[in-house]
N, C-alpha and C positions, 0 to 999 in steps of 0.2 A: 443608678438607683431609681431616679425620678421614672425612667422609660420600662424596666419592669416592673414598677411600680404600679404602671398605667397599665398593661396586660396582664396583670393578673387580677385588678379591676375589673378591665372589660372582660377579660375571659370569666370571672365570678356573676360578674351583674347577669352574663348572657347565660351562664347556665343557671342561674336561678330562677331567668325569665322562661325557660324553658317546657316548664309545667303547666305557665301560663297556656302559652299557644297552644300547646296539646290538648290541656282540658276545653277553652275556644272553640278546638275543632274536633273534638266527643260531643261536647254540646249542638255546636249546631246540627252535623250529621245525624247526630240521636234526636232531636228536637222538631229539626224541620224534615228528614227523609225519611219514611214511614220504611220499616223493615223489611229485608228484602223477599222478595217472594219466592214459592217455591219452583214456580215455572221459569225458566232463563228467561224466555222469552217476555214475561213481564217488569225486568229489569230495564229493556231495550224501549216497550212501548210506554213507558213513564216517564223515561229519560227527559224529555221536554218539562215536566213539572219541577223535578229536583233540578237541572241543571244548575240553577244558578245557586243554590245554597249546597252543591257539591264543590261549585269552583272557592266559595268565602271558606269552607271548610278545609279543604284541600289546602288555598291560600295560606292558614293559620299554618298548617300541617309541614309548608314549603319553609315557613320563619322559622318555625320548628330546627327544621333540617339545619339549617343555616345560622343559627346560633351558637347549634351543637360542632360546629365547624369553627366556630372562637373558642369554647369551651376546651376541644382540643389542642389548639394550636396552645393555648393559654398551659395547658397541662403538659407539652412539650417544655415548653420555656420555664416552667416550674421546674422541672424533675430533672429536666439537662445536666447539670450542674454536677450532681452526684453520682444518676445513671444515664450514662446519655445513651447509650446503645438501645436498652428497652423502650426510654424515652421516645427514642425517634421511629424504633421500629412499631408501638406500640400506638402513637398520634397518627405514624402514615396506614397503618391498616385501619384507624375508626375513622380516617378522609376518607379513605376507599370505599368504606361501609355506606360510607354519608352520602357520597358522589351516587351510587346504585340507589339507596332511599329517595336520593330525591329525581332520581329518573322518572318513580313512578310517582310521584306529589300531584301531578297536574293532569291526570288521568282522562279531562273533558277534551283535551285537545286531541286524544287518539278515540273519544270513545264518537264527538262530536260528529263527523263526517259519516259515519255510522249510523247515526240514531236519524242524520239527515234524509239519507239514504232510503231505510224501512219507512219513515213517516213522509215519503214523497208520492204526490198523486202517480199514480199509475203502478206501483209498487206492486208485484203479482207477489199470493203466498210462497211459490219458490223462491224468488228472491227477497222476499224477509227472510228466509227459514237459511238459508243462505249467510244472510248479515246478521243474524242470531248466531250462526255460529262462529262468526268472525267476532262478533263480540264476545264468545268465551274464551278463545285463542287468545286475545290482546290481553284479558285478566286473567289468564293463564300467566304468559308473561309476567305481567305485574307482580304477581303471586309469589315466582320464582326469584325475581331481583328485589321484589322488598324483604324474602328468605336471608337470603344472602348476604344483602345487606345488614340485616339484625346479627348473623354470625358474623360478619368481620369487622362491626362494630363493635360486639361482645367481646371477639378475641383483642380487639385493639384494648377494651379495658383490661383482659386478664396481664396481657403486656404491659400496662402502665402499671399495673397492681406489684408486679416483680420490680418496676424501679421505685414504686413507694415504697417498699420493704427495705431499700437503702438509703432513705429517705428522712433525716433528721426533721423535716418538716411535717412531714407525714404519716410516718412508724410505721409501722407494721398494723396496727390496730385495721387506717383505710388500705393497706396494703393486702390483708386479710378478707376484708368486705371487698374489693375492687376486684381478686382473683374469685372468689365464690359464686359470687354474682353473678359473674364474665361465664365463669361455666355453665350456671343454670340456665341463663339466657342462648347460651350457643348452644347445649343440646337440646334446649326443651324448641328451640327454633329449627333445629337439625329433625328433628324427630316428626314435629309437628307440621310445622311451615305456619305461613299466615291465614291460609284460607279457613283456621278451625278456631271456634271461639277461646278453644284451651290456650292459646298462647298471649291469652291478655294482659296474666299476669307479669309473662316475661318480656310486654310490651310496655307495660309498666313502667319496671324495675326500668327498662331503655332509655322511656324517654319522662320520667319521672325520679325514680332515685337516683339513678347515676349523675345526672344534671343539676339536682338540688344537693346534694351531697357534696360532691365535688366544688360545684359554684360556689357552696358558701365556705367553703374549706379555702380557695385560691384566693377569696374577697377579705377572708378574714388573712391570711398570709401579707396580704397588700394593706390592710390595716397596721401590723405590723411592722412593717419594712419603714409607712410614714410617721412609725411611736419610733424607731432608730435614727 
């Protein structure tokens, strides 16, 4: 009792802290990194003024990620009990999701050797015009696995949403919100992807409602367990 006791703790504290780091890292990007411009190539020649409040950004972005990796395990160990099949299969597709999100968290260590490159004495226009374009390929990439990632982290909620629904701790009520959600998020991410401002909402709901919702659902669970 004492040891699920403690994971569903930590797994509440951590998706409650969840919000935190994400707003952290909207603030600073919005704050400190002037918006991006219209030319590609003036994202590459600026790169030396933002670097370091992309890396504290990014940084918040990476705790982010890895919270929500207690958060599910925490939601595994919750829900086991009654369904463990959705449970399990539902926690290992939003690790999978999470694994991909945070591939692309730290983005300065691929964009770095890049931006070195273009801003080195003797750099002719062909070869910046060149490392311009290698920098849109690399966030191309990015673009693609942090897609991906939002969809199999979504589906991994709609998964957990099906064993909340047998879920005496949890009813049907978050069983309802957890499937809904899971869907709007994985099509509007299917549809859209990340590179367009429309999916803010369902970046949100990501890494804002499912985290705050949940966390204090599993904290409050563990309040309970030490009132028995």
């Amino acid at each position: 009792m004492g040891d699920e006791k403690s994971v569903l703790r930590w797994g509440g504290l951590a998706g409650m802290m969840v919000p935190i780091f994400f707003i952290l890292t909207a603030v600073i990007l919005l704050a400190l990194v002037p918006s991006e411009p219209s030319d590609p190539e003036g994202l590459v020649m600026r790169f030396p003024e933002d670097r370091a409040a992309i890396a504290v950004g990014e940084g918040f972005y990476l705790v982010a990620v890895i919270l929500l990796v207690t958060l599910f395990l925490a939601l595994y160990r919750a829900l086991r009990g009654t369904s463990v099949a959705p449970a399990l299969f539902g926690s290992g597709l939003g690790l999978v999701g999470l694994v991909v999100l945070a591939v692309g968290a730290l983005p300065n260590i691929a964009f770095n050797p890049i931006s070195d490159l273009y801003h080195a004495p003797g750099a002719t226009p062909e070869e910046q015009a060149t490392l311009v374009l290698m920098w849109q390929s690399i966030q191309g990439i990015f673009n693609e696995t942090d897609t991906v990632g939002f969809i199999l982290m979504a589906i991994g909620f709609i998964v957990l949403g099906v064993a909340m629904l047998g879920s005496p701790a949890f009813g049907k009520r978050f069983g309802v919100v957890s499937i809904v959600l899971g869907v709007v998020v994985a099509v509007g991410m299917s549809i859209l992807g990340v590179d367009s401002d429309s999916v803010i909402p369902f970046v949100l709901i990501a890494f804002m409602v499912f985290p705050l919702l949940f966390g204090w659902k599993l904290h409050s669970l563990s309040k309970g367990l030490q009132g028995a």
